[in-house]
C-alpha distance (Angstrom), angle and dihedral (degrees) to the residues before:
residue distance angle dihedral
X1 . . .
X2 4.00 . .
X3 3.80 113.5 .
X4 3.91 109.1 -132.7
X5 4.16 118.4 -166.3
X6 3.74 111.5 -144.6
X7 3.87 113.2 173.9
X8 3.42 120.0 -167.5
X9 3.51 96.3 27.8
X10 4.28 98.6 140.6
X11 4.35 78.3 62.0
X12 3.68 133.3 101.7
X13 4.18 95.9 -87.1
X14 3.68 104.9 20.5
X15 4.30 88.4 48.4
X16 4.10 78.7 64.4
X17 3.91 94.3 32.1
X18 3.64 102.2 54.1
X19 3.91 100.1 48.3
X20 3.68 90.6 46.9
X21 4.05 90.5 51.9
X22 4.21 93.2 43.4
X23 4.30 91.2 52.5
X24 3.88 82.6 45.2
X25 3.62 112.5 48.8
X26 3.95 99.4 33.7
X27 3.95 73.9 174.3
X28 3.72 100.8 62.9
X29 4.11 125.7 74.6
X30 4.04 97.8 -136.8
X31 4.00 102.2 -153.3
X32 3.97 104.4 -160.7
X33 3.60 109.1 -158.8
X34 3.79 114.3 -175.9
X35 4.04 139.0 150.4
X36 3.36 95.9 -135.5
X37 3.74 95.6 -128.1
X38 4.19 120.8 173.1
X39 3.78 77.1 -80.1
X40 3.39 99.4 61.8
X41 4.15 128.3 76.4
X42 4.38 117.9 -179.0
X43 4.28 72.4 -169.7
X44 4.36 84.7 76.2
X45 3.49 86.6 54.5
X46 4.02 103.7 56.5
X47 3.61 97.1 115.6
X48 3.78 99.6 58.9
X49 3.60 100.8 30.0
X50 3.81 96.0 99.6
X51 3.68 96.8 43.8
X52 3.58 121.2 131.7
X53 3.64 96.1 -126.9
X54 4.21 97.1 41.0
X55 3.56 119.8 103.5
X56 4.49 123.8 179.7
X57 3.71 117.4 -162.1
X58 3.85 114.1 -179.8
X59 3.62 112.3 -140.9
X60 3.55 153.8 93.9
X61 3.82 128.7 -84.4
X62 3.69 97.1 -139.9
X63 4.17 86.4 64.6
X64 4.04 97.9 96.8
X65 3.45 90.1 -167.0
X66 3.20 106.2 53.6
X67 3.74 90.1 48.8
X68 3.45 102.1 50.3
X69 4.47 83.4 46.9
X70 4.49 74.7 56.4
X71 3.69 92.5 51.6
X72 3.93 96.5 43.2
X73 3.52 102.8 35.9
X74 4.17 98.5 39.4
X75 4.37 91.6 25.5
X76 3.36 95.8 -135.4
X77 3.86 119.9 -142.3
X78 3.69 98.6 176.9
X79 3.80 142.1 31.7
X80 4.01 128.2 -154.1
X81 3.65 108.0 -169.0
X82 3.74 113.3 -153.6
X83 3.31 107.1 134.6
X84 3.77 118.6 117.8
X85 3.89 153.2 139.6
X86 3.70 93.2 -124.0
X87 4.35 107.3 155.1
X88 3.84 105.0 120.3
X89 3.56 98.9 -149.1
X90 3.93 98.4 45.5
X91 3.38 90.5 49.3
X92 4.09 87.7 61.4
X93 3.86 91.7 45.1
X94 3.91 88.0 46.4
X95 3.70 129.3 5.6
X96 3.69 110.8 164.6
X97 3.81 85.3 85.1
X98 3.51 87.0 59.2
X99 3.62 97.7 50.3
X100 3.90 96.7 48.9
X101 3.53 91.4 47.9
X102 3.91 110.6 38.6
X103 3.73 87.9 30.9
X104 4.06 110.6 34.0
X105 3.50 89.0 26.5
X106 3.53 101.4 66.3
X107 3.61 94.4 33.6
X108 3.58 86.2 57.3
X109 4.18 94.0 53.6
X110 3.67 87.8 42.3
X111 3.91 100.2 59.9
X112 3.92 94.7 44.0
X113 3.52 83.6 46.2
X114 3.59 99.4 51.8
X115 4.01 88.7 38.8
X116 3.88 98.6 55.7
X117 3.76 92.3 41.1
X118 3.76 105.8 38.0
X119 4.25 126.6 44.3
X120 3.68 86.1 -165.3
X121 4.25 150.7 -1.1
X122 3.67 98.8 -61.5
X123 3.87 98.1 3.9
X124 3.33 128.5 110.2
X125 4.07 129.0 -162.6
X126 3.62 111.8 -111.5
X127 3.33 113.6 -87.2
X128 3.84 92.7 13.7
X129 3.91 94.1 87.1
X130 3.72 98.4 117.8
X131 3.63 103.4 43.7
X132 3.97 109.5 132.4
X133 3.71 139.0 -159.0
X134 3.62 113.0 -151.0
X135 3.73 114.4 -168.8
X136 3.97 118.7 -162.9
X137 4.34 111.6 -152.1
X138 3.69 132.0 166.9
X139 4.05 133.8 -118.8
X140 3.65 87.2 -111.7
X141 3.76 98.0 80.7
X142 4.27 77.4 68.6
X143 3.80 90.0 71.7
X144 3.82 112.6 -141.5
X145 3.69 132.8 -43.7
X146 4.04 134.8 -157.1
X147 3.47 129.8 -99.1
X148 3.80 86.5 -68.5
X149 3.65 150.6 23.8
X150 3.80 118.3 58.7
X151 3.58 145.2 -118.5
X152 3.86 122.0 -94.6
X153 3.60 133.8 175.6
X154 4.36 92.0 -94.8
X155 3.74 88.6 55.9
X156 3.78 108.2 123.6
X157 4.47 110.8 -117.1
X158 3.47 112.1 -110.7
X159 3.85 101.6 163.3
X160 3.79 120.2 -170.9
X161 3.97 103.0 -162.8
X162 3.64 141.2 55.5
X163 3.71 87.1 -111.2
X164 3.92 103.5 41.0
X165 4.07 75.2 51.9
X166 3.52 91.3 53.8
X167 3.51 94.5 49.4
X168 3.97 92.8 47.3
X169 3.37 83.6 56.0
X170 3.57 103.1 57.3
X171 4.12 96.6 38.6
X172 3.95 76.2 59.5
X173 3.84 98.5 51.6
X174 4.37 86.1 48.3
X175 3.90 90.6 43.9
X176 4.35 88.5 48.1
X177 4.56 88.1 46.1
X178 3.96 82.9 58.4
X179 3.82 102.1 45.6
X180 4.13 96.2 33.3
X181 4.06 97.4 35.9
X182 4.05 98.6 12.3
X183 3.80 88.7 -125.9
X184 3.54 109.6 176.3
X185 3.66 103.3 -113.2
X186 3.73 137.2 154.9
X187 3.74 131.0 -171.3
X188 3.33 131.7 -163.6
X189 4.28 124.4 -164.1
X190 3.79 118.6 -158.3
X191 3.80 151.4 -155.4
X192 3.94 119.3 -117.7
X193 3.76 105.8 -75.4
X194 3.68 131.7 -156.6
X195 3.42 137.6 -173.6
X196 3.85 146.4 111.7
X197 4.46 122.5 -25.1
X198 4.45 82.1 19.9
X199 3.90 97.3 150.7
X200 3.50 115.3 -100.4
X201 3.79 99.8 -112.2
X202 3.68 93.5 67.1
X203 4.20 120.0 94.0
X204 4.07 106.6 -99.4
X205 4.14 93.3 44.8
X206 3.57 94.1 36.3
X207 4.01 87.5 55.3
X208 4.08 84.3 49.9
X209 3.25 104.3 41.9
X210 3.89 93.6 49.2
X211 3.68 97.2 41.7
X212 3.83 94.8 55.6
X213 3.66 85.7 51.5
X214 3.79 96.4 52.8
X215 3.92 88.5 -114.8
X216 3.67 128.7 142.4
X217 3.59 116.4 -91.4
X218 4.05 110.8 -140.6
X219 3.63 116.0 -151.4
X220 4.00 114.1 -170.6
X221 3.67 118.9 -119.3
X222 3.74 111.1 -23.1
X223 4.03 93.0 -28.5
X224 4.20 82.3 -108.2
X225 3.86 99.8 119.2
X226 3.54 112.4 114.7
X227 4.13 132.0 -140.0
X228 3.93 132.7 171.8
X229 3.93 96.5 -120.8
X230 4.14 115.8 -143.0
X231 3.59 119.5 -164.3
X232 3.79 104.5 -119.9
X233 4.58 86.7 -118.4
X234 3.40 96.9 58.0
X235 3.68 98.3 50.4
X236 3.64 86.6 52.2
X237 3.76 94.1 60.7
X238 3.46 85.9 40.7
X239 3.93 94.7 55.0
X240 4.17 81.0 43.2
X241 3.53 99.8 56.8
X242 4.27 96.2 45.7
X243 3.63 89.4 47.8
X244 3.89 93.4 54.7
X245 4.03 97.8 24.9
X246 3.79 106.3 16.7
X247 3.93 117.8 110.2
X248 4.45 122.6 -105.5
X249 3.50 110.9 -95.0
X250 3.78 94.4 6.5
X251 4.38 125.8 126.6
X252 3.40 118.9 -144.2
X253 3.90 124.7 -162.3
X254 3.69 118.0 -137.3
X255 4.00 118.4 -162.3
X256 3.58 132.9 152.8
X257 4.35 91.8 -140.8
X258 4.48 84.3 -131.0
X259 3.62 104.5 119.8
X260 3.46 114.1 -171.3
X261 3.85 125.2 170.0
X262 4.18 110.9 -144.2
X263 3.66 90.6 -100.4
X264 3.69 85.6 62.5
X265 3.41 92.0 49.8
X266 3.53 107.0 56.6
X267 3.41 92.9 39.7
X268 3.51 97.5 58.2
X269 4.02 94.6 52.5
X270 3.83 90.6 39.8
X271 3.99 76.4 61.2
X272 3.88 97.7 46.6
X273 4.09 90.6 43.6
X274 3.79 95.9 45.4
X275 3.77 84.3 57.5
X276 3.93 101.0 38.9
X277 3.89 100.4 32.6
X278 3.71 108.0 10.9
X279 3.43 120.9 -164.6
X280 4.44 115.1 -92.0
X281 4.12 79.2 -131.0
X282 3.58 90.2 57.8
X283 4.16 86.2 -134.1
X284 3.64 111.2 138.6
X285 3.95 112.3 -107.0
X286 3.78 97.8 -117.9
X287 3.59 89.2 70.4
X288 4.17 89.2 83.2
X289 3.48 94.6 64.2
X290 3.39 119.1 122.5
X291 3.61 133.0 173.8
X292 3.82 125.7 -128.3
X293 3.64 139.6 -171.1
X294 3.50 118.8 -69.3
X295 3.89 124.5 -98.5
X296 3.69 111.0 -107.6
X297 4.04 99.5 -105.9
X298 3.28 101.3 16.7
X299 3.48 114.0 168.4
X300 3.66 126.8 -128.4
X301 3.79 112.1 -141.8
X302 3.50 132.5 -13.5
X303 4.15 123.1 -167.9
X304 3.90 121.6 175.9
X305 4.39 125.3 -153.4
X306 3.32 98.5 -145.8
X307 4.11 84.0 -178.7
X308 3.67 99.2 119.2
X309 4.25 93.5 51.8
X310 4.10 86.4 48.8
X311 3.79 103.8 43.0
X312 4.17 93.1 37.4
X313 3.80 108.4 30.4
X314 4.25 93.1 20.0
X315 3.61 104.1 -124.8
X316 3.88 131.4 156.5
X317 3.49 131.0 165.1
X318 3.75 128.1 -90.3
X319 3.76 96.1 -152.0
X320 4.02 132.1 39.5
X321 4.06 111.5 -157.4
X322 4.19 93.7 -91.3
X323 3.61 89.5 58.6
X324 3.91 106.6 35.9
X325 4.20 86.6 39.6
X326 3.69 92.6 60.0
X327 3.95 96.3 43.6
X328 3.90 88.6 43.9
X329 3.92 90.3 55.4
X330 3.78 94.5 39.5
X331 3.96 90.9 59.3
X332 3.96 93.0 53.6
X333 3.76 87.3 45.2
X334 4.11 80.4 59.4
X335 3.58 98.4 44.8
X336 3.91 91.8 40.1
C-alpha cells in the first residue's frame, strides 16, 4: 500500500480532498496530518475516518521531527501540501503566523521530503523515483488585474498581503527544490473556491450563516471586487489528476471561468434562501446587507486561464456557479 502525506486535511479543501482520495485509491494509505487550528474540523471528515486505509496525525508541519518519524515510520511516497494560514484579514492583524507556516512550513516538508526520497541533487533512491511533491497555492500571489485580461501561470507575482506573500514565498521555495535538487514537484495556484465544510469566516458561509440568523450581512467596500469562484470538488479532481498526470517542475492554474463580484454573490444566495428557507417576516434576505469598510489591500479583480490544465492534463469542471451555489447552500441548510 503507497503511503500518501496530506497536510491540512481537517481544512476547508483537504476536508473535501482527502475523503474523495481514500474512496478512490482503496490502494493508497492517505496520512492526514493537520494542526487542528480554528480552521480545522475531524467532524468534515466522518465518512472516511474508519477506513482501512485512513490514517490522522495531529501536528504541525514545521515540527522536523515529527515529520521525518511520518516519513520513516509510514514511508511516504507522496506528499499533498494543503496546509496553510490562508484568512486575509488575520493575516493583516498578524502575519508572523503566516510566515512560519506558509513559509517554514513547507520548507520544512520539502527537505524531509527531498532527504528520504533522494541520496543526492538529481538522484533518487532506488525504488523512490516517482515520489512527488504536490504543492497547492492561490491566484492571489498574482496581485490584481483590470477589468480584463486574466491570470496565467507566466504572469509575474505581485502579491498584496502578508499571506498572498507568504504563499509567493513558498511556491518559490517548491519551484527552487526542482531546479537546485530536481525534486519532482508540482504546484498548482487556484481561484476562490466554495463549497460544503468552508469555515464560516469566509464570504459565501458567512452570508448563510448570518442570514438564517437574521444578522447583518457585511459586504467590503462596495461588494464590486471580482473572483473566479471554484467549487471546492472540482479542484479536488483537479489537484488529483496533476499529482498523478501533471509534468516535474511544472504549475498548473486551476479556475472555475465563473466570475462573480460579491454583489453577485449575495444576491444570488439571498435568492436560493428566500426560496428554500424564507424569512418568518416574509422580507427578502438581501435586505441585511450592509456594507463595510474596505480591507486594507483589497484586491480588485482576479480571473484565472486554466488553459494549460484543460488542453494538457484534460480537465473541465463538473459544476458552473448556478449549480455548485445551490448545492453549497443546500448543505448548510442541512447542517443548520
Amino acid at each position: 500500500m503507497k503511503s500518501i502525506l496530506v497536510t491540512g486535511g481537517a481544512g476547508f479543501i483537504g476536508s473535501n480532498f482527502v475523503p474523495y482520495m481514500v474512496s478512490k485509491y482503496p490502494d493508497y494509505k492517505i496520512i492526514n496530518l493537520d494542526k487542528l487550528t480554528y480552521a480545522g474540523n475531524l467532524n468534515n471528515l466522518k465518512e472516511c475516518e474508519n477506513a482501512a486505509n485512513y490514517m490522522f496525525v495531529k501536528g504541525d508541519i514545521c515540527d522536523r521531527p515529527l515529520i521525518e518519524k511520518l516519513f520513516k515510520d509510514n514511508d511516504i511516497r507522496g506528499v499533498v501540501h494543503f496546509a496553510a494560514e490562508s484568512h486575509v484579514d488575520n493575516s493583516i492583524t498578524g502575519p508572523q503566523a503566516f510566515i512560519e507556516t506558509n513559509v517554514l512550513g513547507t520548507f520544512t516538508l520539502l527537505d524531509v521530503a527531498r532527504n528520504y526520497w533522494m541520496s543526492a541533487p538529481h538522484q533518487f533512491r532506488a525504488g523512490y523515483e516517482d515520489c512527488r511533491f504536490h504543492h497547492i497555492s492561490t491566484d492571489e500571489v498574482y496581485g490584481a488585474l483590470g477589468e480584463t485580461g486574466y491570470f496565467t501561470e507566466k504572469t509575474p507575482y505581485d502579491p498584496s498581503s502578508p499571506y498572498s506573500s507568504s504563499k509567493a514565498s513558498s511556491d518559490m521555495i517548491v519551484r527552487a527544490y526542482h531546479r537546485t535538487y530536481g525534486m519532482n514537484v508540482t504546484v498548482s495556484n487556484c481561484s476562490n473556491n466554495y463549497g460544503p465544510k468552508q469555515h464560516p469566516e469566509k464570504l459565501i458561509p458567512k452570508i448563510i450563516s448570518n442570514a438564517l440568523s437574521g444578522k447583518n450581512i457585511p459586504i467590503y467596500g462596495d461588494g464590486k471586487n471580482v473572483r473566479d469562484w471554484l467549487y471546492v470538488l472540482d479542484h479536488c479532481k483537479a489537484i488529483d489528476l496533476i499529482y498523478h498526470n501533471g509534468k516535474s517542475g511544472e504549475t498548473y492554474n486551476i479556475g472555475g471561468h465563473n466570475e462573480k463580484n460579491n454583489l453577485e454573490i449575495v444576491e444570488a444566495i439571498c435568492n436560493i434562501l428566500d426560496q428554500k428557507r424564507p424569512q418568518a417576516n416574509g422580507k427578502p434576505y438581501k435586505d441585511l446587507v450592509v456594507f463595510v469598510k474596505d480591507r486594507p489591500g483589497h484586491d480588485r479583480r482576479y480571473a484565472i486561464d486554466a488553459t494549460k490544465l484543460t488542453n494538457q492534463l484534460h480537465w473541465k469542471a463538473d459544476e458552473n456557479f448556478v449549480s455548485g451555489i445551490v448545492k453549497t447552500v443546500e448543505w448548510y441548510l442541512k447542517k443548520a
